[in-house]
C-alpha positions in Angstrom: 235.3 108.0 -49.1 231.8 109.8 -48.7 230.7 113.5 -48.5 229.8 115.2 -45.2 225.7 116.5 -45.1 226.4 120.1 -45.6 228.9 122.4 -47.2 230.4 124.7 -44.8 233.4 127.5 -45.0 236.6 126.9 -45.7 238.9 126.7 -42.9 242.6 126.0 -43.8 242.8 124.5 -39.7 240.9 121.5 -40.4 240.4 121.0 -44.1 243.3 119.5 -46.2 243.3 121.3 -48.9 246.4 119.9 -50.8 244.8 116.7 -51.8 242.5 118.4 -53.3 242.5 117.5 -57.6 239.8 118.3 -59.8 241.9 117.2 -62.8 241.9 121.2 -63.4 245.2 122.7 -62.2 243.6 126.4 -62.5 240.8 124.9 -59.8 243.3 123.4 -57.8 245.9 126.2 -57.7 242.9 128.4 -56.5 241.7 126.4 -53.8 245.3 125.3 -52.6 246.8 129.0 -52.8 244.3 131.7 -52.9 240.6 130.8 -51.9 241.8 131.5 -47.9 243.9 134.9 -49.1 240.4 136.2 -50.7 238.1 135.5 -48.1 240.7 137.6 -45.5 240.9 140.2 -47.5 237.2 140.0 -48.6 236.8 139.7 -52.1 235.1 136.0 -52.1 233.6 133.2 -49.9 234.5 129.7 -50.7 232.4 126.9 -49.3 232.9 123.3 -49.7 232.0 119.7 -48.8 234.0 118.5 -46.5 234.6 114.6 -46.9 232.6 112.6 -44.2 235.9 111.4 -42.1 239.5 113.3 -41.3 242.8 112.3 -43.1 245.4 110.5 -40.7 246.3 114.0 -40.4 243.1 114.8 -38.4 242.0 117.4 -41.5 238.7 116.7 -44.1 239.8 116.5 -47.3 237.4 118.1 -49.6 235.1 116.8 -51.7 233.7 119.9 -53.5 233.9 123.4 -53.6 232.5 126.7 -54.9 233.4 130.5 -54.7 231.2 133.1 -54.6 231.5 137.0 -55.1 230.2 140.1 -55.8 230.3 141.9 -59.0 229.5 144.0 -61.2 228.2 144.2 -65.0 227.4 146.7 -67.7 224.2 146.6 -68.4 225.1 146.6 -72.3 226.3 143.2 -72.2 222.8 141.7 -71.3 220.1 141.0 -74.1 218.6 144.0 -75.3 215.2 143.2 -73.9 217.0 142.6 -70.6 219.0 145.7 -70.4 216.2 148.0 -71.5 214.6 147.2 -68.4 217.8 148.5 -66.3 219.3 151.6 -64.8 222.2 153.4 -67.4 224.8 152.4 -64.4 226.8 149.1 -63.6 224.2 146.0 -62.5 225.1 144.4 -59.9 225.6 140.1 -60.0 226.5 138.1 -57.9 229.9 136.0 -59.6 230.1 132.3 -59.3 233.9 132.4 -59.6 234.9 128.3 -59.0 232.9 125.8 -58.2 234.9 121.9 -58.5 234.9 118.3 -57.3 237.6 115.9 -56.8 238.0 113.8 -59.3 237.3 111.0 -57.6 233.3 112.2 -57.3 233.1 112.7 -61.0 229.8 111.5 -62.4 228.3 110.7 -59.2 226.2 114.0 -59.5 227.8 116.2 -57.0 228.9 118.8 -59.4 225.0 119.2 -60.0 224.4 118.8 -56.3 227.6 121.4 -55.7 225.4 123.8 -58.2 222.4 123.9 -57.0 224.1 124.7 -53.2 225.4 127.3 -54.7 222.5 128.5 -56.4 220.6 128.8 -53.0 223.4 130.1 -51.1 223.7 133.5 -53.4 219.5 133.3 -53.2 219.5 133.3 -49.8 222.2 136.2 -49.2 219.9 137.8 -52.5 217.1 138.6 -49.5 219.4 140.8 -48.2 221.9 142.2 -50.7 220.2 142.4 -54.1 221.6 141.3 -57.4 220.2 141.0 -60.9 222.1 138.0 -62.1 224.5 135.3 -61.3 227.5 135.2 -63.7 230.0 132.3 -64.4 233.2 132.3 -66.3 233.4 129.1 -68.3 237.0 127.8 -67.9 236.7 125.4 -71.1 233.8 123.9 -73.0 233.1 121.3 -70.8 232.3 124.1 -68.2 229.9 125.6 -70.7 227.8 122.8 -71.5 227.8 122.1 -67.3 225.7 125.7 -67.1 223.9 125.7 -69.8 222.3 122.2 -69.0 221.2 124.0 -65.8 219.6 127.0 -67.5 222.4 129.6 -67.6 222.5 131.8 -71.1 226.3 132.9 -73.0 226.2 136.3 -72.1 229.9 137.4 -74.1 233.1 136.9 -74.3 235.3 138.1 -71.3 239.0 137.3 -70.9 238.9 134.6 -73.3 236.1 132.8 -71.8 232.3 132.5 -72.5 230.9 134.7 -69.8 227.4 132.6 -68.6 224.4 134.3 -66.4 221.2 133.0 -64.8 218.7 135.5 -63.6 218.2 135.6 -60.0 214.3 135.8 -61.3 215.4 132.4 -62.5 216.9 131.3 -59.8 213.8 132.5 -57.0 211.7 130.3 -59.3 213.7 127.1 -57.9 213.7 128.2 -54.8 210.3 129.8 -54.0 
């Protein structure tokens, strides 16, 4: 089975979303049961990869997927030589809340292509609604090492998970 060109919303009317497996059943659980529920309500935006051809079913199955938000951080969190450059009040980030791929992509590159889709996506919607940082929530180890082969810094601890963040300086660079 091969990807589709571009990644595109979610749409529970034509993408299968129950054959979806990352081999993480947090990931899966997310996309199966509430990725659609937060984007009504307007908390987040998932977008995947849709695979190239339908299911007998007539819906895509989905390749890879990521989840975007906005957020909020306490400036206090950041390096010192960061934060002294900020306003006293909450900084606004942009959260990178899932991103995944099937299992059956892994080590084919498409969680580094998944990235870096991401990555442009929050730069582009940066032109028009500024944020200082991107911010991940590593869901294991494995997760951490993912971001920080990709440039993102540990940032704290936050619900039991290393809390990551790239600069969206950072992030124009790759994009500019």
């Amino acid at each position: 089975m091969s990807w589709a060109n571009a990644f595109i919303e979610l749409d529970k009317a034509i993408h299968d979303r129950s054959s979806f497996d990352c081999g993480e059943a947090k990931l899966n659980s997310f996309l199966q049961t509430q990725a659609t529920k937060h984007m009504e309500v307007g908390v987040s935006r998932t977008m995947l990869l849709p695979a190239s051809a339908p299911l007998p079913n007539g819906k895509y199955p989905i390749c890879a997927f990521y989840t975007i938000a906005p957020g909020a951080i306490s400036r206090e969190t950041l390096p010192k030589a960061l934060a002294k450059k900020l306003p006293c009040y909450p900084v606004p980030v942009f959260l990178l809340a899932q991103l995944a791929v099937h299992s059956e992509y892994h080590g084919q590159g498409l969680g580094k292509i998944t990235l870096i889709k991401a990555l442009e996506y929050l730069f582009e919607v940066n032109a028009h609604m500024r944020a200082y940082a991107i911010i991940v929530d590593c869901l294991n180890d494995d997760a951490e090492q993912f971001y920080l082969k990709f440039g993102f810094e540990a940032l704290c601890e936050y619900d039991g998970r290393t809390r990551m963040f790239i600069p969206m300086k950072t992030v124009a660079q790759l994009f500019s």
